[in-house]
MARKEGU-387752 format. One record per atom (N, C-alpha, C): residue in one letter; atom name; residue number from 0; x, y, z. Coordinates in nm, 3 decimals, padded with zeros to 5 digits. Layout:
<atoms>
ATOM aa at   i      px      py      pz
ATOM  a CA NUM       X       Y       Z
...
</atoms>
This chain:
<atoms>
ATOM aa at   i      px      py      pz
ATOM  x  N   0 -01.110  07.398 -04.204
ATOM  x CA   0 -01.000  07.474 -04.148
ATOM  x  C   0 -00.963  07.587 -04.246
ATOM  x  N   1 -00.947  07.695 -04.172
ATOM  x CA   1 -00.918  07.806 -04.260
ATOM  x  C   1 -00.758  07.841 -04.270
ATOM  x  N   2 -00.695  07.869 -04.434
ATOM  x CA   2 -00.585  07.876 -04.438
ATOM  x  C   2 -00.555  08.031 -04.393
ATOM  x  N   3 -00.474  08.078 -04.305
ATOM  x CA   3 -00.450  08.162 -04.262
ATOM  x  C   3 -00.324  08.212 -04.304
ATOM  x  N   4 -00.226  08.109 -04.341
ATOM  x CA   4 -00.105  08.106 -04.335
ATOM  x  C   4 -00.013  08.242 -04.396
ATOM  x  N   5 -00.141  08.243 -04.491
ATOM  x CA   5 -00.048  08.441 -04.562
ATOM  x  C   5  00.007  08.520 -04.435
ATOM  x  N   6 -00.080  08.535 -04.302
ATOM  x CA   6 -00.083  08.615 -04.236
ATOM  x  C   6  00.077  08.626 -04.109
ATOM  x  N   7  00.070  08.486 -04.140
ATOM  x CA   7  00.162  08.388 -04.029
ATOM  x  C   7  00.314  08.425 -04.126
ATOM  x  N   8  00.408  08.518 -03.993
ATOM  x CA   8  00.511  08.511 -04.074
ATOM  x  C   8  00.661  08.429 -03.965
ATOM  x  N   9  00.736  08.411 -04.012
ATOM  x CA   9  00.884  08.337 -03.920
ATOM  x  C   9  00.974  08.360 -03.898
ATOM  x  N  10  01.071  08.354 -03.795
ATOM  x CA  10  01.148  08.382 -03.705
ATOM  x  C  10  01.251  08.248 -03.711
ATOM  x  N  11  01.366  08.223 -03.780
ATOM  x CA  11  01.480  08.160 -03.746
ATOM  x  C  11  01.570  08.137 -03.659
ATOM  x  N  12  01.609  08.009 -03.601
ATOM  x CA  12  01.734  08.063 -03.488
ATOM  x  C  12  01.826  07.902 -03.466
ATOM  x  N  13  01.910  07.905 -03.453
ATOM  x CA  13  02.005  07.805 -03.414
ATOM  x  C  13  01.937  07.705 -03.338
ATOM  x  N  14  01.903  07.581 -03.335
ATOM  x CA  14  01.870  07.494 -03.309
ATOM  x  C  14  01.949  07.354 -03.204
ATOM  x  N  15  01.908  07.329 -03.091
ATOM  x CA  15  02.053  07.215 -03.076
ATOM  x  C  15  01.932  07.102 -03.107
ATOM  x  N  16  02.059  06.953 -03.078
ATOM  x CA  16  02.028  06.858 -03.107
ATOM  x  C  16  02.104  06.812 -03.218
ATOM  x  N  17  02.008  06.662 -03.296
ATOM  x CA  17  02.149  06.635 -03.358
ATOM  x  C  17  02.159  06.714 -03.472
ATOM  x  N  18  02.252  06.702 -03.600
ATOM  x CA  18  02.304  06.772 -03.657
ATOM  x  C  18  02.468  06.804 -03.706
ATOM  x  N  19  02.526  06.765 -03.585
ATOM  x CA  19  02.689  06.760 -03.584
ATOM  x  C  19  02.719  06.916 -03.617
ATOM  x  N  20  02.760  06.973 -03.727
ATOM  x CA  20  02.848  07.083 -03.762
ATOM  x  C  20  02.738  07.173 -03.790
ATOM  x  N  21  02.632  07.151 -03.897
ATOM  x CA  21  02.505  07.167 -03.917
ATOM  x  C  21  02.457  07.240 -03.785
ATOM  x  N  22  02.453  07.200 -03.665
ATOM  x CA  22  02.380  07.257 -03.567
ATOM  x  C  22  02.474  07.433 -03.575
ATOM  x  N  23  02.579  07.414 -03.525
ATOM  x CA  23  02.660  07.517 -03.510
ATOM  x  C  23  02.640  07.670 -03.674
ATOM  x  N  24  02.620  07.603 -03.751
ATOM  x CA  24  02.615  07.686 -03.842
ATOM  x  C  24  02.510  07.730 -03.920
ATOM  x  N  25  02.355  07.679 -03.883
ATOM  x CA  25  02.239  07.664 -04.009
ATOM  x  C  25  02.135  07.721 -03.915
ATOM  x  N  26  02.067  07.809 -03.907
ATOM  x CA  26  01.958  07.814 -03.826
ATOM  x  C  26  01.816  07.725 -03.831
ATOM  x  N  27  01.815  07.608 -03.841
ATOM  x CA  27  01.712  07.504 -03.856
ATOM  x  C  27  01.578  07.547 -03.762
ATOM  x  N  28  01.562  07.578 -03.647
ATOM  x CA  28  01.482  07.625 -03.543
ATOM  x  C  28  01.410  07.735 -03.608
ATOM  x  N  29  01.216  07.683 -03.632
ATOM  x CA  29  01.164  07.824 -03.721
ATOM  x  C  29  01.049  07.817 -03.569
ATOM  x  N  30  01.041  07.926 -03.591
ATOM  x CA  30  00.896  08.008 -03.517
ATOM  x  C  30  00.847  08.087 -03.607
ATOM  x  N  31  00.671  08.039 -03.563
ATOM  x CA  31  00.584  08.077 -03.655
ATOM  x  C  31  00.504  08.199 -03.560
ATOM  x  N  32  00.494  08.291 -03.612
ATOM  x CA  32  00.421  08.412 -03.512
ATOM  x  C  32  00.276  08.453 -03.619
ATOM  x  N  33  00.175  08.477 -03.517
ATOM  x CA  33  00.066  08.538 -03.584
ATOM  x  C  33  00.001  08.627 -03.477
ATOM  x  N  34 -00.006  08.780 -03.586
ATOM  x CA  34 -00.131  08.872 -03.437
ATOM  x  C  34 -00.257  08.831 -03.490
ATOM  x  N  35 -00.307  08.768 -03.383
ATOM  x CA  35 -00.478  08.745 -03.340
ATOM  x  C  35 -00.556  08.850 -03.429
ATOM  x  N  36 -00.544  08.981 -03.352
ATOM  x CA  36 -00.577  09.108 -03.312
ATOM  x  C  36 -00.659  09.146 -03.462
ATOM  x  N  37 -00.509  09.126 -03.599
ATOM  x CA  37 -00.473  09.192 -03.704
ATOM  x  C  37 -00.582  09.107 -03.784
ATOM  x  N  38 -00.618  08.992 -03.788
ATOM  x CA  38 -00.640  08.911 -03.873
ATOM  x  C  38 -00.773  08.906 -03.986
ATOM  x  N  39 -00.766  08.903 -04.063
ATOM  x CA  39 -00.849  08.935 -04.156
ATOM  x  C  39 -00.930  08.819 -04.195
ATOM  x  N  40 -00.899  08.722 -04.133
ATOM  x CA  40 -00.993  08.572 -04.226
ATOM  x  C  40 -01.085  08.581 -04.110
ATOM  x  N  41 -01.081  08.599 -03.954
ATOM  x CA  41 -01.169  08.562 -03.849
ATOM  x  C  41 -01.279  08.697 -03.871
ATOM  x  N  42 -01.396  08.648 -03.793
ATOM  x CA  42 -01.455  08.747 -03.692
ATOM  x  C  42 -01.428  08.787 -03.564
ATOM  x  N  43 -01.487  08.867 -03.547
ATOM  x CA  43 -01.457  08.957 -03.404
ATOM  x  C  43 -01.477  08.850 -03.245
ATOM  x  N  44 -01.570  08.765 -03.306
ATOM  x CA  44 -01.649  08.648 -03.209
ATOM  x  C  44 -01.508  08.592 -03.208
ATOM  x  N  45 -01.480  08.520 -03.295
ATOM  x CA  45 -01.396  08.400 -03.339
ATOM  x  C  45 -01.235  08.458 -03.312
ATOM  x  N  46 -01.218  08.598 -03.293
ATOM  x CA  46 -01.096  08.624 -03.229
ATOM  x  C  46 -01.098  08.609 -03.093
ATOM  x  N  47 -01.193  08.673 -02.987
ATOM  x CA  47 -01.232  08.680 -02.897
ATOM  x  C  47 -01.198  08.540 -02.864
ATOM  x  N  48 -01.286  08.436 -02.904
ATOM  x CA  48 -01.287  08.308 -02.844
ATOM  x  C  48 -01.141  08.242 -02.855
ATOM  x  N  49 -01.057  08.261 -02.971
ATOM  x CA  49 -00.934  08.203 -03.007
ATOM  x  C  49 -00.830  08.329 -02.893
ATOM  x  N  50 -00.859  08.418 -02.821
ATOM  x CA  50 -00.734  08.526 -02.759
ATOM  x  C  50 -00.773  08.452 -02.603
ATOM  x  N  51 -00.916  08.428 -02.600
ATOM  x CA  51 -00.962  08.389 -02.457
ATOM  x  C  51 -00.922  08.185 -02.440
ATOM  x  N  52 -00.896  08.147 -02.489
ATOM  x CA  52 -00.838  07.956 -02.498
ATOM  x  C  52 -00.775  07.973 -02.514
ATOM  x  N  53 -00.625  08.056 -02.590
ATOM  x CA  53 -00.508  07.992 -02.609
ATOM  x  C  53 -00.483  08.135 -02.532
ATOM  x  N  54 -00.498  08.236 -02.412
ATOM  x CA  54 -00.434  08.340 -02.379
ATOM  x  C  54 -00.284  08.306 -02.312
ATOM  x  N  55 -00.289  08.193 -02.289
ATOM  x CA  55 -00.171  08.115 -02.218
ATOM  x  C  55 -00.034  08.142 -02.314
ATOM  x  N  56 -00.066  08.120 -02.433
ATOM  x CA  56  00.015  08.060 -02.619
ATOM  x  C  56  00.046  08.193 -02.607
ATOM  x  N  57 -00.094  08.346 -02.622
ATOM  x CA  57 -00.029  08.449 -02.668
ATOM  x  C  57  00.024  08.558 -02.611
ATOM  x  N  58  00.190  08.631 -02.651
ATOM  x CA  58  00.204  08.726 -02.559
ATOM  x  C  58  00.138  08.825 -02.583
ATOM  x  N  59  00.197  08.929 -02.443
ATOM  x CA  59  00.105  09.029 -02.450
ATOM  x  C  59  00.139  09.122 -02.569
ATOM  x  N  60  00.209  09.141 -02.702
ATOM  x CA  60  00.156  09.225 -02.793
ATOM  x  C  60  00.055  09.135 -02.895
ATOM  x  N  61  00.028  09.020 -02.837
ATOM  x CA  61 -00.106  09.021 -02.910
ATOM  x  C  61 -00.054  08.906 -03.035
ATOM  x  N  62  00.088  08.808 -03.006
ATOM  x CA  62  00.112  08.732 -03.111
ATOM  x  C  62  00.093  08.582 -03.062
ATOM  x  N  63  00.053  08.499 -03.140
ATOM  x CA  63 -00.007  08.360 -03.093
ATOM  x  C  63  00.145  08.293 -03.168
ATOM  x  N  64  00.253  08.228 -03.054
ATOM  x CA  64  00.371  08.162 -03.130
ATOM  x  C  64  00.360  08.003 -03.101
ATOM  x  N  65  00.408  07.931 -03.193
ATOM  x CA  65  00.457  07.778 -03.183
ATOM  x  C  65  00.592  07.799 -03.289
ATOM  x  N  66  00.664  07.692 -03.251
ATOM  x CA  66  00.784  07.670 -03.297
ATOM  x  C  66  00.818  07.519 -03.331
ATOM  x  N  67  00.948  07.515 -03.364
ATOM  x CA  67  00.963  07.382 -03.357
ATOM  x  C  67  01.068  07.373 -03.449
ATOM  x  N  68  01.192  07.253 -03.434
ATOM  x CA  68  01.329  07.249 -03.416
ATOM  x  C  68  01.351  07.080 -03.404
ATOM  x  N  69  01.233  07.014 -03.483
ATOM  x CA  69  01.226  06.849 -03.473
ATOM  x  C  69  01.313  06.787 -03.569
ATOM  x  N  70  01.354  06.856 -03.726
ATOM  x CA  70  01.427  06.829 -03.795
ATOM  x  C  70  01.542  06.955 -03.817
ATOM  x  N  71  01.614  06.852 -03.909
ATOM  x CA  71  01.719  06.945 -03.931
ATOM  x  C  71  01.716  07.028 -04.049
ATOM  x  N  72  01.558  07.051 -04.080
ATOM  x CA  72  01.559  07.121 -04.219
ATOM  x  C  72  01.465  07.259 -04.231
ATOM  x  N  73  01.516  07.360 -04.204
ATOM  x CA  73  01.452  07.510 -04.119
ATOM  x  C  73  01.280  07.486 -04.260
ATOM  x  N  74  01.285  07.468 -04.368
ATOM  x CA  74  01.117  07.431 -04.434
ATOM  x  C  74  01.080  07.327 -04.335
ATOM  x  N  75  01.133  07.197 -04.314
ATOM  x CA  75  01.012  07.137 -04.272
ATOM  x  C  75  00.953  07.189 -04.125
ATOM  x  N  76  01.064  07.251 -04.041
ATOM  x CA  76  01.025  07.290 -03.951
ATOM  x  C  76  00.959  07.377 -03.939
ATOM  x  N  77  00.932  07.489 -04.052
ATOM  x CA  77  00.824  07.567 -04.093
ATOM  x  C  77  00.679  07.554 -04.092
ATOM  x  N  78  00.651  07.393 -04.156
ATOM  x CA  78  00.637  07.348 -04.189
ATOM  x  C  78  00.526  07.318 -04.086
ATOM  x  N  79  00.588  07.237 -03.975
ATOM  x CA  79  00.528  07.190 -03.863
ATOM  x  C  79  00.490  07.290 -03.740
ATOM  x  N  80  00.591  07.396 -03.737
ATOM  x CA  80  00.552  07.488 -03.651
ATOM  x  C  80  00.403  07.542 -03.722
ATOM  x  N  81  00.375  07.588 -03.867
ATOM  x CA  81  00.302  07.663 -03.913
ATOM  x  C  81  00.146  07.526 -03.892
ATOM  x  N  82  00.171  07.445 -03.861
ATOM  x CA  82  00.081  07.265 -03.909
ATOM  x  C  82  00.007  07.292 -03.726
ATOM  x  N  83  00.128  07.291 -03.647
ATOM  x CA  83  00.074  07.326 -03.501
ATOM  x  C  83 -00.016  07.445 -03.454
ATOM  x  N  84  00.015  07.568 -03.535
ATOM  x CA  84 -00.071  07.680 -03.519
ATOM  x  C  84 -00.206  07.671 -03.552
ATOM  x  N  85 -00.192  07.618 -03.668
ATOM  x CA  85 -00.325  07.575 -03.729
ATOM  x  C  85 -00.418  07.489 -03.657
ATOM  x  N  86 -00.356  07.383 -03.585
ATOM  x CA  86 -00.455  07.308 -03.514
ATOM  x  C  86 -00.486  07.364 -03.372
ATOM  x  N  87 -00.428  07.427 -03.319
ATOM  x CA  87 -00.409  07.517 -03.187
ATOM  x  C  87 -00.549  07.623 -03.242
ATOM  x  N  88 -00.563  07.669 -03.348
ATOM  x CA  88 -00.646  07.781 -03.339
ATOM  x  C  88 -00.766  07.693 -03.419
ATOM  x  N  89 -00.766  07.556 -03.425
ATOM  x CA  89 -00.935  07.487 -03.466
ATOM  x  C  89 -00.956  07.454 -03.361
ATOM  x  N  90 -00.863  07.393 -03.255
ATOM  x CA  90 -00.913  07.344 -03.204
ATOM  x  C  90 -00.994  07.453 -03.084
ATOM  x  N  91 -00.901  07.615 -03.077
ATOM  x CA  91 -00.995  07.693 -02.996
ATOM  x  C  91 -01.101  07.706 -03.030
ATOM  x  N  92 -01.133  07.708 -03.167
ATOM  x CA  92 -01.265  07.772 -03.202
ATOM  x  C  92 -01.380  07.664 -03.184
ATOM  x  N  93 -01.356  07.529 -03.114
ATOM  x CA  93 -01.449  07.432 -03.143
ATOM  x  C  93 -01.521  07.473 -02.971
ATOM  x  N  94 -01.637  07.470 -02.977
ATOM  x CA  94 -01.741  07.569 -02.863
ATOM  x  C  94 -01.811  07.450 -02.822
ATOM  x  N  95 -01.812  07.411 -02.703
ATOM  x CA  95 -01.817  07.326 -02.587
ATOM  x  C  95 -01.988  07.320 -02.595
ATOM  x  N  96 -02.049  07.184 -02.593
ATOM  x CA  96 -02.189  07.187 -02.585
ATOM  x  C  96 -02.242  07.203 -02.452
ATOM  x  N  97 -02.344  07.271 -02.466
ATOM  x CA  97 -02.401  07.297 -02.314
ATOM  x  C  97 -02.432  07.162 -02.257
ATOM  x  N  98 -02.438  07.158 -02.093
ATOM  x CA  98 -02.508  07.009 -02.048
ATOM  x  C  98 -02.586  07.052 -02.012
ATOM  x  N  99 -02.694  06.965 -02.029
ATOM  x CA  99 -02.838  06.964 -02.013
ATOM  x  C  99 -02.859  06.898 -01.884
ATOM  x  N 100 -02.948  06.963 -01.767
ATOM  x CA 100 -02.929  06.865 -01.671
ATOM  x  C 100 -03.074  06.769 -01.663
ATOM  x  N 101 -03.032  06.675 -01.576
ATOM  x CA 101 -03.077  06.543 -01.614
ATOM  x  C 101 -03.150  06.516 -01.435
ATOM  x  N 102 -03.265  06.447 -01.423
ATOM  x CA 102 -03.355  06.411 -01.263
ATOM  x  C 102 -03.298  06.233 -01.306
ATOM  x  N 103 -03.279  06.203 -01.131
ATOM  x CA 103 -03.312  06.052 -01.139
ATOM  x  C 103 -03.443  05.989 -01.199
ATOM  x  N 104 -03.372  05.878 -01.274
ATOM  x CA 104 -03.557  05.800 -01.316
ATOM  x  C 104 -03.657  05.750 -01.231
ATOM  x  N 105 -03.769  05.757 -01.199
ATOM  x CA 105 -03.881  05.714 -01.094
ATOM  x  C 105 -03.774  05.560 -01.052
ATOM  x  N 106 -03.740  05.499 -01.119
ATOM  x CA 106 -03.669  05.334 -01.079
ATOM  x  C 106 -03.544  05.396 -01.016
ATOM  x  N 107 -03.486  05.465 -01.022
ATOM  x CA 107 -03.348  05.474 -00.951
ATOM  x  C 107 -03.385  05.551 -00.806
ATOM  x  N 108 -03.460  05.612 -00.835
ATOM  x CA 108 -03.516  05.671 -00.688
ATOM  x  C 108 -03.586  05.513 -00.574
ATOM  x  N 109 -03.673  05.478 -00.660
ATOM  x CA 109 -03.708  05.359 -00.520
ATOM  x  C 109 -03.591  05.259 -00.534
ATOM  x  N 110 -03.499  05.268 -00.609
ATOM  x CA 110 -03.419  05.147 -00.575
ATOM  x  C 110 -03.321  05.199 -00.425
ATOM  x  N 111 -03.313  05.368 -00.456
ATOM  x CA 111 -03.202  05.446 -00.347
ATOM  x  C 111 -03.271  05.415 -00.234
ATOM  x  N 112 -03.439  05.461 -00.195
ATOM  x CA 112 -03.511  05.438 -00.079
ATOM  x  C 112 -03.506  05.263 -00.029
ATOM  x  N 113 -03.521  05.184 -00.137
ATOM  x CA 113 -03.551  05.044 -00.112
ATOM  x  C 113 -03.433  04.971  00.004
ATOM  x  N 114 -03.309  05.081 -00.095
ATOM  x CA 114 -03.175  05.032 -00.018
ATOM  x  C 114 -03.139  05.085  00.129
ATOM  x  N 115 -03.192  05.202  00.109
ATOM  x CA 115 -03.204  05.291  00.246
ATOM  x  C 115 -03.276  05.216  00.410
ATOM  x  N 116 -03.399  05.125  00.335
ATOM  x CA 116 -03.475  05.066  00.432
ATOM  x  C 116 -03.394  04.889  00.468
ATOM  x  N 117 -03.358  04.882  00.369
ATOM  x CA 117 -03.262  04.743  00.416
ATOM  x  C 117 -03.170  04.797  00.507
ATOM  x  N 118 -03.056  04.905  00.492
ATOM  x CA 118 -02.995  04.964  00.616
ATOM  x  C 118 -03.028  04.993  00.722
ATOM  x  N 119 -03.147  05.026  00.719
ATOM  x CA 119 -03.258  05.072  00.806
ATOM  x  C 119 -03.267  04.931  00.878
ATOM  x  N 120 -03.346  04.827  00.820
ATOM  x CA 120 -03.358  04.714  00.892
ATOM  x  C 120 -03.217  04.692  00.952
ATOM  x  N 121 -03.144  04.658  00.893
ATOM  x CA 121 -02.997  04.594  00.927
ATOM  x  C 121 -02.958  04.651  01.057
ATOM  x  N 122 -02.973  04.731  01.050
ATOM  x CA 122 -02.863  04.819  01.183
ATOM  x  C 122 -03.007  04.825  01.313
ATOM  x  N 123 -03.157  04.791  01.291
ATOM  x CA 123 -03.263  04.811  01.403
ATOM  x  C 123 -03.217  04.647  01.458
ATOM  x  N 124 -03.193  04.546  01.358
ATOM  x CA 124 -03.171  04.432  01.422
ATOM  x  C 124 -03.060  04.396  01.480
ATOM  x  N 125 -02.906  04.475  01.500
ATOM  x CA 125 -02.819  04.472  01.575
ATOM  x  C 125 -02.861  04.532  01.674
ATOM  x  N 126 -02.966  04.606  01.749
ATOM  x CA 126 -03.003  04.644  01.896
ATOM  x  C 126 -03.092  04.561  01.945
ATOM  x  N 127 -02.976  04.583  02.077
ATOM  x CA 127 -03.060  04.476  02.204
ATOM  x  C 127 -03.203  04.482  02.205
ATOM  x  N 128 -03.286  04.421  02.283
ATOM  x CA 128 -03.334  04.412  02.299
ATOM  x  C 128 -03.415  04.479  02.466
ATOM  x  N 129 -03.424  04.509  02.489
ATOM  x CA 129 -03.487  04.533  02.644
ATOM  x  C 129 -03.601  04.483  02.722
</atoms>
């Protein structure tokens, strides 16, 4: 995993939940923002692939945000917002193996026909006779 984090900067803001007085007065709530676009540790590939999987995450000037407001302590929540980005952008970059396609085995084929002809029988011996 690549540390990116120089690049990644934060956004404070009032938080609810618990806290009591603390909520009302401390901005605990951090957001972590990063531009894709700007970034100097990726390649051009590796932006591409990380703007095209998480395009959902980034707005349109091009910033990839997570946040988070789980504690009451604006570092750790730094902390975790900056912990979530990080795994959000390994896990885009991890590239899906092709499937290989695959024929029935010579045995699964006569077992399909074998079964085909028992139906076959089954249903010639429910007609009358004439």
């Amino acid at each position: 995993m690549r540390d990116f984090s120089t690049e990644v900067f934060f956004r404070t803001a009032r938080s609810g939940g618990k806290g009591g007085q603390n909520v009302n007065k401390v901005e605990t709530m951090a957001e972590a923002w990063w531009h894709v676009a700007n970034s100097g540790y990726f390649t051009p590939e590796e932006k591409e692939l990380i703007r095209v999987k998480l395009e959902k995450r980034i707005n349109k000037d091009g910033y990839l945000q997570t946040k988070s407001s789980e504690t009451r302590s604006q570092l750790e929540n730094k902390q975790i917002a900056l912990k979530k980005m990080q795994e959000l952008v390994e896990q885009s970059l991890i590239k899906p193996k092709k499937r290989k396609p695959t024929k029935p085995s010579k045995e699964a084929k006569e077992r399909r026909l074998e079964s085909k002809k028992k139906e076959s029988m089954k249903k010639q011996m429910r007609r009358s006779v004439d």
